[in-house]
C-alpha positions as CSV (number, residue, x, y, z in Angstrom):
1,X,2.5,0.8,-6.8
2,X,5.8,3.6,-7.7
3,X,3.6,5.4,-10.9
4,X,6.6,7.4,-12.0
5,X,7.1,6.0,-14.8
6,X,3.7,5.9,-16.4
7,X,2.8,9.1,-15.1
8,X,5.7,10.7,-17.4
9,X,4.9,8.8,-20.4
10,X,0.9,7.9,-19.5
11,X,-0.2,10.5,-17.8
12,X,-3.4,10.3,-19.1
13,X,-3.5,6.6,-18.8
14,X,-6.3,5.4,-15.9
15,X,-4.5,3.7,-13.2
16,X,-7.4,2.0,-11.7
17,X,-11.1,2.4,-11.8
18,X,-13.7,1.3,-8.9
19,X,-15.9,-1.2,-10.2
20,X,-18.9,0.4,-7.9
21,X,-18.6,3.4,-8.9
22,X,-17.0,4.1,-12.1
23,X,-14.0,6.3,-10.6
24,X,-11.2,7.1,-12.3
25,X,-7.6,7.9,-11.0
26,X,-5.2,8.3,-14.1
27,X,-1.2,7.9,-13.4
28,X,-0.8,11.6,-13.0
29,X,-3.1,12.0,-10.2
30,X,-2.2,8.9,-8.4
31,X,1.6,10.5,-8.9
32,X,0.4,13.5,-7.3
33,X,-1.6,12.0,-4.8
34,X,1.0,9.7,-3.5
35,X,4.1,12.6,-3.3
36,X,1.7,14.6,-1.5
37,X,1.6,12.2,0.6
38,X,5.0,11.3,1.0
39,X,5.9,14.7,1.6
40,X,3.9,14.8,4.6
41,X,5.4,11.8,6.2
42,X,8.4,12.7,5.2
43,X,7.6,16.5,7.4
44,X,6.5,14.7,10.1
45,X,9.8,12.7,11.0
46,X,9.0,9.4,9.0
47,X,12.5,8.4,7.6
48,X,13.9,5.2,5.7
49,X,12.5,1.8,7.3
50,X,10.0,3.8,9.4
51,X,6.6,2.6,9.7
52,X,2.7,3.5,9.3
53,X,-0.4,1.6,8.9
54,X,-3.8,1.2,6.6
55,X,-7.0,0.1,8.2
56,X,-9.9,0.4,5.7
57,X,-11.9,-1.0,3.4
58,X,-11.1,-0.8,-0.4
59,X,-11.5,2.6,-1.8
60,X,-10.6,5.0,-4.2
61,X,-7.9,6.6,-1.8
62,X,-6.0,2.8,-1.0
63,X,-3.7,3.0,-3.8
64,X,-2.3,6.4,-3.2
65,X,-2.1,5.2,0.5
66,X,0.2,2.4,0.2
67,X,2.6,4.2,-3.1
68,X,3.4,7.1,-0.6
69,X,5.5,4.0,1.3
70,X,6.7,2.2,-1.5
71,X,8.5,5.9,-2.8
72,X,9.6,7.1,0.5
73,X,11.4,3.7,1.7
74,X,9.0,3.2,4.5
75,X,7.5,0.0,5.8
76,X,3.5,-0.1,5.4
77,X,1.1,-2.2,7.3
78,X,-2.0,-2.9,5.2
79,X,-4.5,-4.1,8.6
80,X,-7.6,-6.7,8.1
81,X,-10.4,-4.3,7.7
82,X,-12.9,-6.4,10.2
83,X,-10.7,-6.4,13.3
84,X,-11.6,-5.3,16.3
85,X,-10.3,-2.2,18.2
86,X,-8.1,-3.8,20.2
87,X,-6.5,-6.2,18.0
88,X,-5.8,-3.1,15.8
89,X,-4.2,-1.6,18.1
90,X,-1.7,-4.2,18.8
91,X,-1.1,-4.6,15.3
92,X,0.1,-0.8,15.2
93,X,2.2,-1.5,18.6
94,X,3.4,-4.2,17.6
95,X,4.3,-3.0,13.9
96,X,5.7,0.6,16.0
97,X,3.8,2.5,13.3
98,X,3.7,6.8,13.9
99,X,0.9,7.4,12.0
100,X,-2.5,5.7,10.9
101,X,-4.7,5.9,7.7
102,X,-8.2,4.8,7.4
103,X,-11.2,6.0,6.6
104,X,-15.0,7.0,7.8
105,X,-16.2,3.3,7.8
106,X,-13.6,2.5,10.0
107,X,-13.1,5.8,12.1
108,X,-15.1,4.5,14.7
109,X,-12.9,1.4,15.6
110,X,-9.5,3.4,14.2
111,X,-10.0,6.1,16.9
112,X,-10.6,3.7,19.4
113,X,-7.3,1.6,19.0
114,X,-5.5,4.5,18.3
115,X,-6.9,5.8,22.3
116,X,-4.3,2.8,22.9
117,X,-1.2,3.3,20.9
118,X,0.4,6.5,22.1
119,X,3.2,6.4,19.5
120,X,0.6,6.8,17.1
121,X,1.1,10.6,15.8
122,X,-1.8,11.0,13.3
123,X,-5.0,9.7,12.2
124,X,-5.5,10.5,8.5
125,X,-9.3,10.0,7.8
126,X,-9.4,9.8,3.3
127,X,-12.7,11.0,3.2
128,X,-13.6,12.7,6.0
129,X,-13.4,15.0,9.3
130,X,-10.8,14.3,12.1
131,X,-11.9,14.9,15.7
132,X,-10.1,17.8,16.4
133,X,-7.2,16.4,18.1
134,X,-4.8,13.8,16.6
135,X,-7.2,12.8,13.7
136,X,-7.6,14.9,10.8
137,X,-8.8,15.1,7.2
138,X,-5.6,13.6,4.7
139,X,-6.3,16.2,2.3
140,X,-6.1,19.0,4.6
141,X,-3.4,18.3,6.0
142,X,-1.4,16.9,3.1
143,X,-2.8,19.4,0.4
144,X,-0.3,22.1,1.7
145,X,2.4,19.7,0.1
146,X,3.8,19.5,-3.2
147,X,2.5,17.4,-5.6
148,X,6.1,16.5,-6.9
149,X,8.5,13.5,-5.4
150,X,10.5,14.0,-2.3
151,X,13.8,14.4,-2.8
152,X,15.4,11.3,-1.3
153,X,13.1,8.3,-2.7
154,X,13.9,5.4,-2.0
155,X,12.2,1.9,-2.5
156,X,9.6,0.9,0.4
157,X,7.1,-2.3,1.0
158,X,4.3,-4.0,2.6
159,X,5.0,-5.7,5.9
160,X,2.0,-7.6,6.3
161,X,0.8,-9.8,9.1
162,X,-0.1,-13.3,9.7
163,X,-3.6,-14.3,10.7
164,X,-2.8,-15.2,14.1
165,X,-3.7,-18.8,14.3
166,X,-1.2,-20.1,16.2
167,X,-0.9,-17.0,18.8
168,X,-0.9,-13.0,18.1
169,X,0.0,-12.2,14.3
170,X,3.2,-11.5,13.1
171,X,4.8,-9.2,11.4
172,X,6.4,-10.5,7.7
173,X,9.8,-8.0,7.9
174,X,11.4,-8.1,4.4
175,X,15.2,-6.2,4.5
176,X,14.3,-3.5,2.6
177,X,17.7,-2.5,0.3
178,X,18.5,1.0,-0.5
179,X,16.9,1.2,-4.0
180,X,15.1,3.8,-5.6
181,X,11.8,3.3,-5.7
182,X,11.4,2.0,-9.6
183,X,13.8,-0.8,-8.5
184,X,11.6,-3.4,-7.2
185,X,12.9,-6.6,-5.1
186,X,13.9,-9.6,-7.3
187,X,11.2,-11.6,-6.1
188,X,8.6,-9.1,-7.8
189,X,10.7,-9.8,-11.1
190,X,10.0,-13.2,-10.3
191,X,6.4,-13.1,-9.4
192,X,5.8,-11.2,-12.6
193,X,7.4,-13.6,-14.8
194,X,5.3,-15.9,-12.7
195,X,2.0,-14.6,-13.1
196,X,2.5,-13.6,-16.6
197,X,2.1,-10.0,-16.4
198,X,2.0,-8.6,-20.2
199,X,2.0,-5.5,-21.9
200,X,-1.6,-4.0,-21.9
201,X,-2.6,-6.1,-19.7
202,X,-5.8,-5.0,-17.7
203,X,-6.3,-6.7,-14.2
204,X,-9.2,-7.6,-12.0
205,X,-8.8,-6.9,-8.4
206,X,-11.7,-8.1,-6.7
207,X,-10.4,-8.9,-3.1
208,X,-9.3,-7.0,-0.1
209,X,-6.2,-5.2,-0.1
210,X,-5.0,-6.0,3.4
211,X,-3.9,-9.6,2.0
212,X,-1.0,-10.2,0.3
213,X,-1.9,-12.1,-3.4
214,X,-4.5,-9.1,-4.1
215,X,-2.1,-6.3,-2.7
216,X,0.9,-7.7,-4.8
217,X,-1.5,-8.3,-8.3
218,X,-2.4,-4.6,-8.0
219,X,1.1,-3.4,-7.3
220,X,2.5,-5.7,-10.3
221,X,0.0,-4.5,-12.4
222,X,0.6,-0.5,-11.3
223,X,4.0,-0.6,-11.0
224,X,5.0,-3.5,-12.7
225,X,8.4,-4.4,-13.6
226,X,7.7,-5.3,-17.4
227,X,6.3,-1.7,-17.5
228,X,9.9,-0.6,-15.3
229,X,11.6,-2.4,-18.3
230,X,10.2,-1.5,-21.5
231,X,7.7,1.0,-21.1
232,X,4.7,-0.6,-21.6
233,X,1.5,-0.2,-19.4
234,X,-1.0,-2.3,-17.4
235,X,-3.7,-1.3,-15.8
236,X,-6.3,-2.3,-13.0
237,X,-9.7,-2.3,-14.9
238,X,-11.6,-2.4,-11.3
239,X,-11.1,-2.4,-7.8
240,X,-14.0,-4.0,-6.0
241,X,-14.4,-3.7,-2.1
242,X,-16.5,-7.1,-2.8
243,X,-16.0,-10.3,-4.0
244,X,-17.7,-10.5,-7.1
245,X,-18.1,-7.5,-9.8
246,X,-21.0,-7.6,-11.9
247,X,-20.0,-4.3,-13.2
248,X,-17.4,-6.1,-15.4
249,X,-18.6,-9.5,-16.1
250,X,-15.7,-10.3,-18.6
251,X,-13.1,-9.0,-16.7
252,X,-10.3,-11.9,-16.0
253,X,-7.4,-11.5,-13.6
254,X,-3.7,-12.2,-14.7
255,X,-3.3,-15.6,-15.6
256,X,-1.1,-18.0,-13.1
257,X,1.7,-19.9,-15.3
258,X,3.1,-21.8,-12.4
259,X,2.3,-23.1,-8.7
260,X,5.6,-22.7,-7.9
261,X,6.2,-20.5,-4.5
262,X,9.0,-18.0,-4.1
263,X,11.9,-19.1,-1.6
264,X,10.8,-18.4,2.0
265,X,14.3,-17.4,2.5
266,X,13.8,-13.5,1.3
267,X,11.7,-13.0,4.4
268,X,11.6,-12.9,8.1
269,X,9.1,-12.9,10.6
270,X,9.0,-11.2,13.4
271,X,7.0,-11.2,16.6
272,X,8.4,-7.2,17.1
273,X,10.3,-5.8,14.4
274,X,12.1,-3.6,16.6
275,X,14.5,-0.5,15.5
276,X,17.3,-3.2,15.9
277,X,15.2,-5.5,13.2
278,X,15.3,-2.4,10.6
279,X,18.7,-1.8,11.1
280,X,19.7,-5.3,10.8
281,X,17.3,-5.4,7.4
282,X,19.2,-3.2,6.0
């Protein structure tokens, strides 16, 4: 989800737009978005292979959320939105996240996990008030930050977690190498190729963000490594926080060319990916 690129030579260019809505979030404001962002975890002692966490619904503010990582070299944990509290806040033990992101349809049972994760430095709330403690507002806090890149990008990911079906979910730990952020892992090459992601290709997101296929599509399509190559554009027509979108009916998603699955061997899983596992990833 890196924009840099496209927002040099697209600025203009939408991004993504929410099918509900309408909304619009060009490459230049999801590039400014995002190193605002960044900059703030960067000032408040998040470092390479350091980790925070996403628990909402899809929104407008998701993308933004999850490219601050992926240009800062930081691990991000995008959480199942209809958990509970307490599983929550194991997830952000377990994951050792510092700071948590969600939003006011989720404030509720964020601030009540986060009551249980005392590494846990900040609540950012996307469209909201904090509660005048450890929770606050993400623009006010990160609108005092430039809206330009930090100065030592580096390439960060998704560590997403199983479902828990055979005991507490785990924690997917990919070594993260020290790439700049327009460099994406080989297997995103491959998944590309895969997937068939084309030059002026629009995409149609319609599933939650906290699992993998839908998180990957939109980064693909956002940052995607045909785009990284030659300069061409995608773009996400809609992001839905449903299933269906009858907003555009003729939408279609990538088309899949093959079944084939990547080799399980790029990743490890981990019931705690401790500071030893980060260092070892690297």
């Amino acid at each position: 989800m890196y924009p840099g690129l496209q927002a040099r030579i697209r600025p203009q260019q939408p991004a993504f737009i929410m099918a509900q809505s309408g909304e619009t979030v060009t490459y230049a404001e999801l590039e400014r978005r995002s190193s605002r962002l960044a900059h703030f975890l960067r000032a408040n002692g998040l470092g390479r292979l350091d980790h925070y966490s996403i628990f909402m619904e899809n929104n407008a503010r998701y993308i933004e959320c999850c490219s601050a990582g992926e240009r800062s070299g930081l691990y991000y944990t995008c959480i199942n939105s209809y958990l509970m509290p307490d599983e929550v806040a194991y997830i952000l033990e377990n994951s050792e996240s510092k700071i948590l992101i969600t939003s006011m349809a989720k404030r509720d049972a964020a601030l009540r996990a986060m009551a249980q994760c005392p590494r846990i430095e900040w609540c950012l709330v996307v469209d909201g008030p904090g509660d005048g403690g450890r929770a606050v507002n993400l623009d006010a806090v990160a609108g005092a930050f430039p809206d330009m890149p930090i100065a030592d990008e580096f390439l960060g990911i998704a560590m997403l977690y199983s479902s828990g079906t055979t005991g507490r979910p785990k924690g997917i730990l990919r070594p993260l190498p020290e790439n700049p952020p327009a460099q994406a892992l080989p297997i995103f090459d491959f998944v590309s190729d895969v997937w068939r992601f084309r030059e002026g290709m629009t995409y149609l997101s319609p599933a939650p963000l906290y699992h993998a296929a839908p998180l990957l599509g939109v980064a693909l399509t956002i940052g995607s490594p045909i785009a990284a190559r030659s300069g061409a554009y995608c773009s996400v027509s809609c992001m839905c926080s449903t299933r269906t979108c009858s907003r555009f009916p003729r939408a279609r998603p990538a088309l899949c060319g093959s079944r084939r699955r990547a080799r399980s061997s790029i990743s490890t899983t981990r019931s705690r990916p401790t500071r030893r596992d980060h260092k070892t990833a690297r």
